[in-house]
N, C-alpha and C positions, 0 to 999 in steps of 0.2 A: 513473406508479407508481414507486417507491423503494422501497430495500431498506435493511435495516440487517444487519450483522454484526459479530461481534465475533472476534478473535484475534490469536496472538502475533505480533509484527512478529519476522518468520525472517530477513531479509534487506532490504538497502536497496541499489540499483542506482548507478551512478556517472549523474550527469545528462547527458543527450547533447542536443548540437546538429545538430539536422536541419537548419535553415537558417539565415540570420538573424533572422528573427523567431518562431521554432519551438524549443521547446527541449522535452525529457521525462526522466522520471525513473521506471524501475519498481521496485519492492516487493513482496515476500510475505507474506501471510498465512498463519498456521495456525491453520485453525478446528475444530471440532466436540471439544474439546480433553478432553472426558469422556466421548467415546466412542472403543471398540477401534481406529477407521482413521480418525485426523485426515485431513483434508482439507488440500491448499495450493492459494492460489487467489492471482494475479498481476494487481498491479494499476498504472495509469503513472499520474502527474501530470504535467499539460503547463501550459506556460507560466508563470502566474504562481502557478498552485495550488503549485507543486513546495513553497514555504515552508512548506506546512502542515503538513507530515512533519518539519521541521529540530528542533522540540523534541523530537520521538521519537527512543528508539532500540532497538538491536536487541535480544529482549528482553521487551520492554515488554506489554503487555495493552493494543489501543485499538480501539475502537468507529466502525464507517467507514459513513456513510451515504454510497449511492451511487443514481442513475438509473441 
């Protein structure tokens, strides 16, 4: 099963090195953005995903399918 969501990218995390072959990056979402009590929801990219966020910035409006 998969989810989709949409909202503002709030924040972008500095990328850390867990090991040497490990590396992650987290991010925030702010969703539900027309209703009274947005929501923030916290999300990492590991490894090689991390590039996938580098054209985003904070700001922005993006649509994130996830498992």
């Amino acid at each position: 099963m998969s989810y989709k969501i949409t909202g503002e990218l709030i924040s972008i995390g500095q990328e850390q090195k867990v090991s040497d072959t490990f590396n992650k990056l987290a991010f925030v979402l702010k969703t539900d953005l027309d209703k009274p009590y947005p929501q923030t929801l916290e999300f990492e990219l590991h490894k090689d995903r991390i590039d996938l966020l580098s054209p985003y910035q904070v700001g922005q409006l993006l649509e994130l399918a996830f498992a």
